[in-house]
Backbone bond lengths (Angstrom), bond angles and torsions (degrees), N, CA, C in turn:
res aa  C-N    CA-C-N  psi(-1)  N-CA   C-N-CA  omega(-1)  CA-C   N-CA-C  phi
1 X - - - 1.449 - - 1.520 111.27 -
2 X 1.460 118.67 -23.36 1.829 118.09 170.06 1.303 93.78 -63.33
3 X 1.495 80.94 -174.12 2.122 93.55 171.62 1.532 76.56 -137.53
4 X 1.271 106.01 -162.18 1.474 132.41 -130.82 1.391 81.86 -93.09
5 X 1.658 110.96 142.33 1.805 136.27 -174.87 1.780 95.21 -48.47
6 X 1.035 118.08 116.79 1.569 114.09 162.44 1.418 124.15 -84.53
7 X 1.672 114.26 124.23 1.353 109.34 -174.50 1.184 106.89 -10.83
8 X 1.621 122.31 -67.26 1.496 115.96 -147.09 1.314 156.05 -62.14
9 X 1.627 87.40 15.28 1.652 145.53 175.27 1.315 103.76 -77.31
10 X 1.493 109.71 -67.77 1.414 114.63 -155.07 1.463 104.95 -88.29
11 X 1.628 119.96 -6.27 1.377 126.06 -169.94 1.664 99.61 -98.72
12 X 1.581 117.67 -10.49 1.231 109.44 163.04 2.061 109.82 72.73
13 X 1.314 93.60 32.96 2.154 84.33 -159.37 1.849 82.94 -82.48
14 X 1.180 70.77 145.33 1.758 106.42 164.20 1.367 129.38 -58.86
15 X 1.402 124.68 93.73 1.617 103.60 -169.29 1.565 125.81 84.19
16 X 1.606 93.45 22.75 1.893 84.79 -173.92 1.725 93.47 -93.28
17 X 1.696 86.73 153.39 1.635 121.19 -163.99 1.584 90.48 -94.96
18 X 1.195 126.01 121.34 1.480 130.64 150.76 2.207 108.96 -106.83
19 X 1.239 99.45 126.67 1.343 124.31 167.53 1.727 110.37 -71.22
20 X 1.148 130.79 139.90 1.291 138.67 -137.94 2.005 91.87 -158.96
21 X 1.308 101.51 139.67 1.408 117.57 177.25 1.461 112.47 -146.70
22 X 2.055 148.45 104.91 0.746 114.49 -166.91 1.593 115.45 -84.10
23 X 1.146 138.92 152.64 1.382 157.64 -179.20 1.700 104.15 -83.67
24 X 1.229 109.23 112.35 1.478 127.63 -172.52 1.430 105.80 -141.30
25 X 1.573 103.30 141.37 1.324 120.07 -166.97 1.655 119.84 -119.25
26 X 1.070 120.74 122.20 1.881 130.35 -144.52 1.561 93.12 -116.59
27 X 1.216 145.45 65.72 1.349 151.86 164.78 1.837 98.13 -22.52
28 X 0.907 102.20 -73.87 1.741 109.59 -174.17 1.556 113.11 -134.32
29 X 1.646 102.89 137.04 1.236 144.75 -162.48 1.227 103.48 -53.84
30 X 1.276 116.62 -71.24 1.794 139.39 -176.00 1.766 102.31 -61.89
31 X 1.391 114.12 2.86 1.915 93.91 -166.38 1.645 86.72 -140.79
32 X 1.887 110.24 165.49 1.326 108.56 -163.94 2.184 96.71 -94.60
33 X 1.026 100.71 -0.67 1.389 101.92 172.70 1.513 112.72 -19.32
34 X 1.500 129.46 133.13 1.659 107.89 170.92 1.742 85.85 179.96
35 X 1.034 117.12 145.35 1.526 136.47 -171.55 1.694 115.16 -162.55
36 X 1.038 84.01 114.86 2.023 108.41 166.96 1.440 106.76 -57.57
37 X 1.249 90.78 126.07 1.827 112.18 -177.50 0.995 127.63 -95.78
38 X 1.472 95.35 -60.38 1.940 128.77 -176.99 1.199 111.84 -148.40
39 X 1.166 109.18 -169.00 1.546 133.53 165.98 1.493 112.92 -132.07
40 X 1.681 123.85 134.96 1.039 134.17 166.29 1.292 110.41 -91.44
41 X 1.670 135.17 137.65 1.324 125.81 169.97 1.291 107.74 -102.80
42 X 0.907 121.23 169.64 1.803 124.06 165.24 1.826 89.95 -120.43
43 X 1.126 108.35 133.72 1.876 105.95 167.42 1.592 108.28 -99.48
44 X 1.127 102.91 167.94 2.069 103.81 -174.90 1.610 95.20 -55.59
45 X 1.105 137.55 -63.04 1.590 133.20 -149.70 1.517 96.42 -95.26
46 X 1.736 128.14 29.76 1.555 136.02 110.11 1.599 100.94 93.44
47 X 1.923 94.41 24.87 1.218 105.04 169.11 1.695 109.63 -92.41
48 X 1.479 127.55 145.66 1.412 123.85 -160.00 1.788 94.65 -123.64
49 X 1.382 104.24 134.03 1.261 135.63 -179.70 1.569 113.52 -86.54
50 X 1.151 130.18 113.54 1.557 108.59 139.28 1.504 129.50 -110.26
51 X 1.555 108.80 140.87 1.490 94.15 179.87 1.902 87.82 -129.17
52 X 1.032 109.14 144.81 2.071 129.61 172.82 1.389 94.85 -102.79
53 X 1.310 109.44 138.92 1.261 124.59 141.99 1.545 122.37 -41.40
54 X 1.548 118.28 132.47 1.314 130.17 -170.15 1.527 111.96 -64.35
55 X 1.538 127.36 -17.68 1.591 137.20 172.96 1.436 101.54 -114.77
56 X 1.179 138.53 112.83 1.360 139.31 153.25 2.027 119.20 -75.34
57 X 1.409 94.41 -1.63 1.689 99.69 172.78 1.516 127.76 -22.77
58 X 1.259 104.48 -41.14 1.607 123.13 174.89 1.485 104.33 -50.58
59 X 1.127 121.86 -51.65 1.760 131.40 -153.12 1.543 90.59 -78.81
60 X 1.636 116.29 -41.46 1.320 111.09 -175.25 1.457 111.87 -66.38
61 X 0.894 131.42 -39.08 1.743 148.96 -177.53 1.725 95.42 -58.83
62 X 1.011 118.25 -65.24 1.307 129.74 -172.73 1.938 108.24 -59.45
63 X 1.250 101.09 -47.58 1.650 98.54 -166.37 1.638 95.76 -144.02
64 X 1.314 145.04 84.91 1.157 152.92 -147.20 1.740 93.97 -84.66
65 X 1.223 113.57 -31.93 1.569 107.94 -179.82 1.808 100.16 -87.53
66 X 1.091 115.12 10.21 1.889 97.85 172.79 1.857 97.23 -73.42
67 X 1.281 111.32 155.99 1.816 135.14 176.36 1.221 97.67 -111.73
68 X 1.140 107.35 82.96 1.783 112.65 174.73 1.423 121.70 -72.18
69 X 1.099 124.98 -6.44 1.587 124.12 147.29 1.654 114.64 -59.58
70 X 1.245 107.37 -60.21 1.938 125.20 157.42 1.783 102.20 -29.92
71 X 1.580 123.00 -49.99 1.257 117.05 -178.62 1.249 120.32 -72.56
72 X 1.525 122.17 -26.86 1.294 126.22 -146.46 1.362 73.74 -88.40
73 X 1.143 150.85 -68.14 1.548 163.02 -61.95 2.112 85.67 -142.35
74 X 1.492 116.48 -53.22 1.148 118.18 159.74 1.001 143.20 -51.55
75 X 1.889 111.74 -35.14 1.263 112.84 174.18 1.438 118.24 -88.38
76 X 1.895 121.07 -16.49 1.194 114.72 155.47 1.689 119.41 -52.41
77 X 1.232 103.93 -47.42 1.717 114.47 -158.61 2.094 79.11 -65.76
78 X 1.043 135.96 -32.54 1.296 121.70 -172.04 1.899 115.67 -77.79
79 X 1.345 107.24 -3.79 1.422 117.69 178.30 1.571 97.00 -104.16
80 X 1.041 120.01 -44.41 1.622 115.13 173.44 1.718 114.82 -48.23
81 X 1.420 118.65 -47.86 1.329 130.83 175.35 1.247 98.31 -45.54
82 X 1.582 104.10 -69.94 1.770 107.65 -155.62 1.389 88.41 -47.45
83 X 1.535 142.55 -91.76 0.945 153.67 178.66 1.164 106.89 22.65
84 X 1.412 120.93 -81.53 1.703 143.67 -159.80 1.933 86.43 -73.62
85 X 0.776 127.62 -56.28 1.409 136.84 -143.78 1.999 107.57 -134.64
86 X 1.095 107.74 81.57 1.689 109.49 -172.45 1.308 95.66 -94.05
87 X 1.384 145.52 -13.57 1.432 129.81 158.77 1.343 116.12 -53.98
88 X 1.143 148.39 -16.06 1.296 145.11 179.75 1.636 101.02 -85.28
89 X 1.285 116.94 2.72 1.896 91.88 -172.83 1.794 93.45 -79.03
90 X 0.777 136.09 21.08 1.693 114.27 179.94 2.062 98.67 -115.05
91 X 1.380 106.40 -17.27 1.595 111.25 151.80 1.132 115.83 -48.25
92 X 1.688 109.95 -61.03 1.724 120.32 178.88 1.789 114.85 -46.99
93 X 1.307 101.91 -40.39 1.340 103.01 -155.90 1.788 108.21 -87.70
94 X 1.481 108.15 -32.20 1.364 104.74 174.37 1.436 118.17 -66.22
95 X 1.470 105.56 -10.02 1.753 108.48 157.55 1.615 96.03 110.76
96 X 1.448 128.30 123.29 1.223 109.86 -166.28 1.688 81.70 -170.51
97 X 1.410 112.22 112.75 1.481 127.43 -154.77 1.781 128.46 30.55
98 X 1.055 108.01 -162.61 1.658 94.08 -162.07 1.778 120.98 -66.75
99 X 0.936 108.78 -32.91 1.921 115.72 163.61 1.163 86.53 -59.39
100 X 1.693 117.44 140.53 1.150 148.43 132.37 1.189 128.89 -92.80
101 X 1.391 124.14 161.40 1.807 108.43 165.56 1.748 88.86 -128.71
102 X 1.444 104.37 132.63 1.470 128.30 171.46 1.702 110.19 -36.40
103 X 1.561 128.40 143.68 1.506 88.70 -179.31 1.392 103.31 -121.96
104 X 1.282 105.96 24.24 1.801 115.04 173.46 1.837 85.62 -104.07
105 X 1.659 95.94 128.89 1.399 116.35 159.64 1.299 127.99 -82.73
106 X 1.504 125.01 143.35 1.266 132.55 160.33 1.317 107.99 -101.80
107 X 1.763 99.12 -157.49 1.453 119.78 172.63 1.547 88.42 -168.16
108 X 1.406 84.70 176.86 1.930 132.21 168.64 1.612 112.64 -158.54
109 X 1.413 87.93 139.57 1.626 96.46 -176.05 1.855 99.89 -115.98
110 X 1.366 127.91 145.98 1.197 131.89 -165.96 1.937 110.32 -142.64
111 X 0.976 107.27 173.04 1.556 103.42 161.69 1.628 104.50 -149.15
112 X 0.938 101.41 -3.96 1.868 97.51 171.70 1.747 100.18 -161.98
113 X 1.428 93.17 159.31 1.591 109.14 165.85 1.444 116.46 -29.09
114 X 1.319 120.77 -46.31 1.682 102.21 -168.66 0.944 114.65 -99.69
115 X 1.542 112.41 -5.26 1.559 124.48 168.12 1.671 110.62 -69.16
116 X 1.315 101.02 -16.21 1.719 103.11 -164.26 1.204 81.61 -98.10
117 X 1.586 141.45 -73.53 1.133 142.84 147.37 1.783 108.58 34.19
118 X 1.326 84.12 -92.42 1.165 117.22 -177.19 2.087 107.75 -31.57
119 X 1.685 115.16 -86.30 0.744 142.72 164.73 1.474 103.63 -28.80
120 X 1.088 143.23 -58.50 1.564 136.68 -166.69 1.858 98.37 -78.06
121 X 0.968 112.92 -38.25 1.736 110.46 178.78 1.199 123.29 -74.53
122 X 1.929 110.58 -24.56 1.419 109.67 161.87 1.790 129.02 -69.93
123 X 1.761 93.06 -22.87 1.285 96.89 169.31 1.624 123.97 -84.19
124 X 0.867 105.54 -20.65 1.620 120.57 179.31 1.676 100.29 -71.40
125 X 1.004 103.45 -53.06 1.458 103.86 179.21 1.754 116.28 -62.26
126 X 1.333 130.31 -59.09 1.078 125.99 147.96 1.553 141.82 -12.40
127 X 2.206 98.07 -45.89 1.233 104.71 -168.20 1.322 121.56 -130.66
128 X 1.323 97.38 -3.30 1.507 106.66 -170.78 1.944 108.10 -135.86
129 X 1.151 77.49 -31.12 2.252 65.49 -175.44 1.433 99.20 -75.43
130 X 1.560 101.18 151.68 2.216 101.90 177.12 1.329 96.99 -67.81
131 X 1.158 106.05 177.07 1.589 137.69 164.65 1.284 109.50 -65.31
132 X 1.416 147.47 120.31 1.488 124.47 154.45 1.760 99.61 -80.42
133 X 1.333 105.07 128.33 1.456 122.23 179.82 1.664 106.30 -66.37
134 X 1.303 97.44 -25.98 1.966 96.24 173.41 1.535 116.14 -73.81
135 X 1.071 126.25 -43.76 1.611 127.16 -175.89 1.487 107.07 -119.39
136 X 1.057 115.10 -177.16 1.469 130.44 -157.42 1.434 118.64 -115.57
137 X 0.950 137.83 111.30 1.415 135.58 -168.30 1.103 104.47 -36.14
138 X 1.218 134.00 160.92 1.852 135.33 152.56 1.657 99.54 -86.62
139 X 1.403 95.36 139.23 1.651 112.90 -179.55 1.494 101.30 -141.59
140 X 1.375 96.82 149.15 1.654 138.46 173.01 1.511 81.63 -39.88
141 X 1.613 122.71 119.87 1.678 109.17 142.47 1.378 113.17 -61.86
142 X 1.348 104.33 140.24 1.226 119.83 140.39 1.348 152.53 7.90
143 X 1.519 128.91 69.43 1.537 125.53 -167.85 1.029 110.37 -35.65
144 X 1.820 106.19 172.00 1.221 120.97 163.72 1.874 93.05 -96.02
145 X 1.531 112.96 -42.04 1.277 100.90 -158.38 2.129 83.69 -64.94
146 X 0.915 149.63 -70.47 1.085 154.34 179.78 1.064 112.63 15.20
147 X 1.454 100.30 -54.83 1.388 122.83 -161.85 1.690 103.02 -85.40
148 X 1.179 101.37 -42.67 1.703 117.09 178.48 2.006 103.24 -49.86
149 X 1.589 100.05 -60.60 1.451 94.59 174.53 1.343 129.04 -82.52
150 X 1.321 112.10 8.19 1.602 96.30 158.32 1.704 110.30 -105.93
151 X 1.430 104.15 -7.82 1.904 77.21 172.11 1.647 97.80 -94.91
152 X 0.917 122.19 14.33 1.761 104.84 175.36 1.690 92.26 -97.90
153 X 1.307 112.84 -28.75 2.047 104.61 176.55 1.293 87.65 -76.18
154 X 1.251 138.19 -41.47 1.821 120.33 -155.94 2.202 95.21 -71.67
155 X 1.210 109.50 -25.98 1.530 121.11 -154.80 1.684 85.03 -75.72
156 X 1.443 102.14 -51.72 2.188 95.49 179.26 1.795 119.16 -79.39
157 X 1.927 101.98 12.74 1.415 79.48 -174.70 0.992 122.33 121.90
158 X 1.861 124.31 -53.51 1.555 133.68 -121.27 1.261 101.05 -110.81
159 X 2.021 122.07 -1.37 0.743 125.47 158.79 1.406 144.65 -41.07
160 X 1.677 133.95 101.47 1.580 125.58 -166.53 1.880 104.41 -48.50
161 X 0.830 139.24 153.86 1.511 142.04 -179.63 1.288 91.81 -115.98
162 X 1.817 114.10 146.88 1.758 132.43 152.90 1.279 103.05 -3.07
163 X 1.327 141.66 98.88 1.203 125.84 148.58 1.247 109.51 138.05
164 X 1.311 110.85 -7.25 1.805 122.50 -159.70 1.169 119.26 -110.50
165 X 1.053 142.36 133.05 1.495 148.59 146.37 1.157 153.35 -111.39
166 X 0.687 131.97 -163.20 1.635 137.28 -154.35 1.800 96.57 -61.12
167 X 1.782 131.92 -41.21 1.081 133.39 176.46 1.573 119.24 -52.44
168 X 1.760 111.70 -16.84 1.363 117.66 -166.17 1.233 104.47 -102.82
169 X 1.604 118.91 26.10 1.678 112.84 -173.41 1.620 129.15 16.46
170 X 1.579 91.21 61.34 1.531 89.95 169.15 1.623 86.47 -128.73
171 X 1.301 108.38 -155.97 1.632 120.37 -177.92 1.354 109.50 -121.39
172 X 1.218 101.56 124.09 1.649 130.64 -160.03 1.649 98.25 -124.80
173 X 2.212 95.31 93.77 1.276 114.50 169.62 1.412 127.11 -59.16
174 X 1.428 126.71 132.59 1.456 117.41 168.93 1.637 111.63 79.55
175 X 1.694 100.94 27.61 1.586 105.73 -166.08 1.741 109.56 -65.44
176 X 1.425 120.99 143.50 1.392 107.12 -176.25 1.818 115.82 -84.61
177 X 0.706 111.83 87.79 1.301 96.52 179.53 1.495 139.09 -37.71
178 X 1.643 112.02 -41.32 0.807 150.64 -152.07 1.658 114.20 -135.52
179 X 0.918 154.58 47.74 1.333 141.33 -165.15 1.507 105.27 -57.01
180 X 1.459 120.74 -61.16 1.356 125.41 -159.35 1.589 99.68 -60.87
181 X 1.521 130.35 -51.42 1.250 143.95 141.48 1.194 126.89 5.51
182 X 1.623 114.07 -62.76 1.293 126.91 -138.58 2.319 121.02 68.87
183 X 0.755 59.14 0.74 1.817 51.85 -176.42 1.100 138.65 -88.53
184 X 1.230 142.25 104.58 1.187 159.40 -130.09 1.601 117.83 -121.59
185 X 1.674 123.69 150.07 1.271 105.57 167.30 1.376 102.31 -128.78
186 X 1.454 146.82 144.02 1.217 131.76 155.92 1.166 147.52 -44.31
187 X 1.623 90.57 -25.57 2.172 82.33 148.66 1.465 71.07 -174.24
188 X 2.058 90.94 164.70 1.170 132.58 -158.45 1.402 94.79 -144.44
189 X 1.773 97.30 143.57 1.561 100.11 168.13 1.411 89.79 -175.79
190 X 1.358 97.84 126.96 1.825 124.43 -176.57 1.627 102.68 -126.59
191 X 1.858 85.97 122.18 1.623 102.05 167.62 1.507 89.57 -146.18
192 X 1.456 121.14 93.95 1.526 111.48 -172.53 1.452 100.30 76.73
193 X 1.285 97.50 -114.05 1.802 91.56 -171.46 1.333 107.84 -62.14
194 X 1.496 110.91 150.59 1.716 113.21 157.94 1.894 107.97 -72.85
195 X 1.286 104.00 133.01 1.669 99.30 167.12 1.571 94.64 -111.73
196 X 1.572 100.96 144.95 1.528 125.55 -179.27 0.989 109.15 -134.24
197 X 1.675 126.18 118.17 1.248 162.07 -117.26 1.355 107.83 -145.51
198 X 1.176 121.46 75.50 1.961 112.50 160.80 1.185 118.97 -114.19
199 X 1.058 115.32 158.45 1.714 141.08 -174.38 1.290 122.91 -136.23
200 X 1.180 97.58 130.19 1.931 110.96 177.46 1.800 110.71 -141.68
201 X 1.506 79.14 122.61 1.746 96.43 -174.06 1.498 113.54 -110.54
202 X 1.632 92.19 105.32 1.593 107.13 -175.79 1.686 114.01 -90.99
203 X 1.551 116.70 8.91 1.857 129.78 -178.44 1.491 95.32 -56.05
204 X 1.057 116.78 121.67 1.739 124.85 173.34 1.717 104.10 21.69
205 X 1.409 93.11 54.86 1.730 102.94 146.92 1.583 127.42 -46.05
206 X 1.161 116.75 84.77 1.802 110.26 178.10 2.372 96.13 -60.73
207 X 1.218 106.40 -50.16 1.386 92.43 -158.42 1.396 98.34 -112.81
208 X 1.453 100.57 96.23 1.299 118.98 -165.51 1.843 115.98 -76.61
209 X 0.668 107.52 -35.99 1.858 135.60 159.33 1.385 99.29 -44.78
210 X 1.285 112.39 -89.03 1.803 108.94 178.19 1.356 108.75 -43.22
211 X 1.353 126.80 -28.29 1.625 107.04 -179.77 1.477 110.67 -80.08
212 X 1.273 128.29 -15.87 1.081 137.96 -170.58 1.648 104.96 -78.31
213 X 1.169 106.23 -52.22 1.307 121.81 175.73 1.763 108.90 -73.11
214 X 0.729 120.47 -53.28 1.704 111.62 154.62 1.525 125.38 -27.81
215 X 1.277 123.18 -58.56 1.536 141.33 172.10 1.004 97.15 -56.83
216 X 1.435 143.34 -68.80 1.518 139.48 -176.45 1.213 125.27 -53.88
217 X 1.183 121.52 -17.54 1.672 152.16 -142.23 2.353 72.68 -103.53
218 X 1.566 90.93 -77.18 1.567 101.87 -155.09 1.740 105.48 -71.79
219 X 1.398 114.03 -11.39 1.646 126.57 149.19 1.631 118.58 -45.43
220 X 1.263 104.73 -37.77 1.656 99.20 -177.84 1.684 97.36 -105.11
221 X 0.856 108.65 -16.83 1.691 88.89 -165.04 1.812 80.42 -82.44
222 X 1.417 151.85 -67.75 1.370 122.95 168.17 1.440 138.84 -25.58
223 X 1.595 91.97 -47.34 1.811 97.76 164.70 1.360 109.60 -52.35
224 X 1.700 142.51 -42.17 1.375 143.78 -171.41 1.799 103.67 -87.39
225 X 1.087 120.38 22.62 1.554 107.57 -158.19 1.409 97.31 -93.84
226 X 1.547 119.56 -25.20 1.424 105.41 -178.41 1.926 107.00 -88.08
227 X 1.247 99.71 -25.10 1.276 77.60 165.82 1.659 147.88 -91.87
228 X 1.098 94.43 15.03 1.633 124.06 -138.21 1.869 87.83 -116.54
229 X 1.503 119.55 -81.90 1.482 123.98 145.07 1.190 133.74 17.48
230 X 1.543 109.56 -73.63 1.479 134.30 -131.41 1.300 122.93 25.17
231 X 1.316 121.82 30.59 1.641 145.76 168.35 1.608 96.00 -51.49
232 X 1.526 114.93 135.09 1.446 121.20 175.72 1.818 111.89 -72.27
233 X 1.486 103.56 -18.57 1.543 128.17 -179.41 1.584 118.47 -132.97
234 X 0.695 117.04 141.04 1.735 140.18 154.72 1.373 156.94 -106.30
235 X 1.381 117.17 74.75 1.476 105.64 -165.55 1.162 117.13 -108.84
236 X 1.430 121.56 108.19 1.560 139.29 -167.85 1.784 124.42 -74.25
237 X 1.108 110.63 100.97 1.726 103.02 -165.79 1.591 97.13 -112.96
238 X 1.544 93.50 151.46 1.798 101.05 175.75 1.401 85.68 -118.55
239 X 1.187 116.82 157.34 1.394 118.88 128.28 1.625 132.96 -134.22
240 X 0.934 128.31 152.94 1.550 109.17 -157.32 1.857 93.42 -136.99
241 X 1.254 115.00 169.27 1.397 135.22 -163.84 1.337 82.94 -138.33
242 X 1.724 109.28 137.89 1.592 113.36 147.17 1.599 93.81 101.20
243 X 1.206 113.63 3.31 1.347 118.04 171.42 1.727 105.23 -22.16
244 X 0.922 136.65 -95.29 1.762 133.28 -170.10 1.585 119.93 -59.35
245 X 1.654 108.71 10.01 1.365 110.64 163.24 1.456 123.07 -75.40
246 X 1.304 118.44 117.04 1.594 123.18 -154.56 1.528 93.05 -55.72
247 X 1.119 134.65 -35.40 1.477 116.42 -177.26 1.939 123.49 -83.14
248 X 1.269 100.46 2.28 1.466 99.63 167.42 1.663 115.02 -97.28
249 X 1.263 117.62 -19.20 1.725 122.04 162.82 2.000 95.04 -22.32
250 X 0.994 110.48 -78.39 1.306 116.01 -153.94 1.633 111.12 -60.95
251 X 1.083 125.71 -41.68 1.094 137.96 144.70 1.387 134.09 -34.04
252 X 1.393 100.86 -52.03 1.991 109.88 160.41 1.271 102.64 -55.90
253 X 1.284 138.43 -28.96 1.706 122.04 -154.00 1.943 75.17 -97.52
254 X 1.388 113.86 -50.72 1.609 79.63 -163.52 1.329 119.86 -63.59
255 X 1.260 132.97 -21.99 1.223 111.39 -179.31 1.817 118.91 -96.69
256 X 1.243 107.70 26.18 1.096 134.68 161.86 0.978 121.59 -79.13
257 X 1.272 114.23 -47.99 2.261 132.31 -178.39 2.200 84.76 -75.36
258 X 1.021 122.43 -40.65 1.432 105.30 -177.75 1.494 130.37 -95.64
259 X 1.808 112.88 -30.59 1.523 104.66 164.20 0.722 139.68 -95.97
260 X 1.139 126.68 169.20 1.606 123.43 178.67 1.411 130.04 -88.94
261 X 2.000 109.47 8.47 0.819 112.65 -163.17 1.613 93.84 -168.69
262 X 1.509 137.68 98.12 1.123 145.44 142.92 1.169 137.75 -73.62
263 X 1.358 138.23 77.75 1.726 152.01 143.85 1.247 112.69 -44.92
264 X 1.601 95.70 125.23 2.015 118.88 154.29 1.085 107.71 -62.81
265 X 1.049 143.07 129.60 1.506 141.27 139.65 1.487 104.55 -44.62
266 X 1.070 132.77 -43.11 1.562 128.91 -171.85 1.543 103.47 -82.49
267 X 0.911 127.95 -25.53 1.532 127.76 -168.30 2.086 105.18 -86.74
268 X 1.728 99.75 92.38 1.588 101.54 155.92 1.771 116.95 -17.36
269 X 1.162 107.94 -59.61 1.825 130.34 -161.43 1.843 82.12 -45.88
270 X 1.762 82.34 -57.90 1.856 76.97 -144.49 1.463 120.77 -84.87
271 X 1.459 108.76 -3.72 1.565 128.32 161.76 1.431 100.66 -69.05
272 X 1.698 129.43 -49.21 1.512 102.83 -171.53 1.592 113.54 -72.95
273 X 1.570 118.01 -32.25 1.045 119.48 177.69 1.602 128.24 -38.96
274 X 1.604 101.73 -57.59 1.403 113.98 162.07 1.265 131.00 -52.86
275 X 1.676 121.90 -40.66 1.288 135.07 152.36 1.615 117.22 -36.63
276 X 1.785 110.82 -41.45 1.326 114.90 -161.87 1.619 100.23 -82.60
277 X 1.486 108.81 -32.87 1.616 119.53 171.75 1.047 107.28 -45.53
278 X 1.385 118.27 -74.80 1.278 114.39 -156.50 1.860 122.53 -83.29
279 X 1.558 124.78 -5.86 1.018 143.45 129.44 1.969 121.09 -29.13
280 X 1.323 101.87 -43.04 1.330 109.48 -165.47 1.645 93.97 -91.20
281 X 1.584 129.76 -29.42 1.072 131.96 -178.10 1.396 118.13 -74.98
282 X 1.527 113.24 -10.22 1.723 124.57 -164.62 1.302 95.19 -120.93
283 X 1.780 134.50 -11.03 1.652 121.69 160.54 1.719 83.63 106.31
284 X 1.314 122.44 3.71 1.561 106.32 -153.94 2.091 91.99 -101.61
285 X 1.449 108.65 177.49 1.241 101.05 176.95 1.472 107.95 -89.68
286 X 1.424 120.34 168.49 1.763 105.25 167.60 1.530 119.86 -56.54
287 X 1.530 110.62 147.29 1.721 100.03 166.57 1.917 98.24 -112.91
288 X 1.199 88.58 -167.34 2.048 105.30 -175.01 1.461 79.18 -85.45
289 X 1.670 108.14 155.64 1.126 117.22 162.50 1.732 120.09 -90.58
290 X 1.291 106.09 118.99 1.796 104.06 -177.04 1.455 138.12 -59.42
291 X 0.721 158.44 132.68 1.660 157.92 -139.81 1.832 95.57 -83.19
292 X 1.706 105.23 126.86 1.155 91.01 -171.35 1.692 93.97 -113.09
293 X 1.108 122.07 28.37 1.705 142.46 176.40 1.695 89.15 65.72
């Protein structure tokens, strides 16, 4: 289902940006039926990737007469096109038989094959493989900063309580974005716009790789937030810990290319700022920002 190794593998570049589209499948026209398959990449030198999820079960559930060998085989031959011919992706996207292409863009950023590897299977997994209803997905443990920013929201209040959601303009931790998906944001809070809230804590990172892949992971699920939502607005916040840890540099730039809003955890400035954001989003006045040790 790839196409042919692109130099930019074997050239090893530093920091290359791949563009990302997810691949969703529309059984019938007249009904809202629609399920994530794959992901298409585009690479910098505008060669196009497809990779499917390893279970296509979904498509069967949905349309029991689709030939999902017939699909797999289509949605390659639809990365070969783009390839030769990338003026046609806005054909793809206005919807033009049962493959769709998503029309909110992502990315992934890589520096070698298994890094790219890597990055396209974390998203696939996230967005495209089913659930097995018997076991439990594997998930990211648990921050410390995570943990840091929800008791400083629980400390002003702004905490959603048992029972509450996103309608009660408070902040609703671990919001799902996505159920069918998997995709998740670490907190949510809608007053008009939805604000989407992730965090990545690089403070004496032992598995520096998984954090990397984490950030990229919570890069697309913001990149999908307006479409994903149906929020009339979107305001995308990172915040990250470990700011001057040489391995979060690379990481700051990606979630830089996607939010609209990057915070230090170490930086006073940019803790009250965010404080003052999201204060201004709940009708409330600003407070001091609290010592998170």
């Amino acid at each position: 289902m790839q196409s042919a190794l692109s130099p930019i593998f074997v050239e090893h570049e530093i920091d290359a940006r791949a563009t990302t589209r997810l691949v969703e499948y529309v059984p019938y026209s007249h009904r809202n039926e629609r399920v994530a398959i794959g992901l298409l990449v585009t690479l910098p030198d505008g060669q196009v990737r497809a990779h499917l999820a390893r279970s296509l079960r979904k498509v069967s559930a949905v349309d029991p007469s689709c030939h999902i060998e017939a699909l797999r085989e289509g949605v390659g031959r639809l990365a070969a096109e783009l390839s030769r011919e990338p003026d046609l992706l806005p054909l793809h996207l206005s919807g033009v038989g049962p493959v769709r292409l998503a029309p909110s863009e992502g990315f992934i950023s890589f520096d070698s094959k298994d890094s790219y590897d890597r990055a396209v299977q974390w998203a696939l997994d996230v967005a495209a493989e089913p659930v097995n209803p018997k076991t439990t997905r594997e998930r990211m443990p648990i921050s410390r900063l995570f943990l840091d920013m929800k008791q400083v929201f629980g400390a002003h209040g702004w905490l959603a309580k048992p029972g509450e959601g996103l309608g009660d303009h408070r902040i609703v931790p671990r919001y799902p974005l996505s159920v069918e998906e998997g995709l998740s944001l670490d907190f949510a809070l809608q007053n008009g716009a939805l604000h989407c809230l992730q965090t990545a804590d690089f403070r004496h990172a032992t598995h520096v790789a998984q954090r990397r892949t984490e950030v990229q992971a919570k890069a697309l699920t913001l990149g999908l937030a307006d479409q994903l939502s149906g929020a009339p607005q979107t305001q995308r916040i990172f915040v990250i810990a470990g700011v001057h840890e040489p391995e979060a540099r690379r990481s700051i730039r990606v979630a830089e290319r996607v939010a609209d809003h990057v915070f230090a955890h170490e930086s006073p400035q940019d803790m009250q700022t965010l404080l003052d954001l999201l204060a201004q989003a709940m009708g409330q006045p600003p407070l001091p920002v609290l010592s998170t040790g």
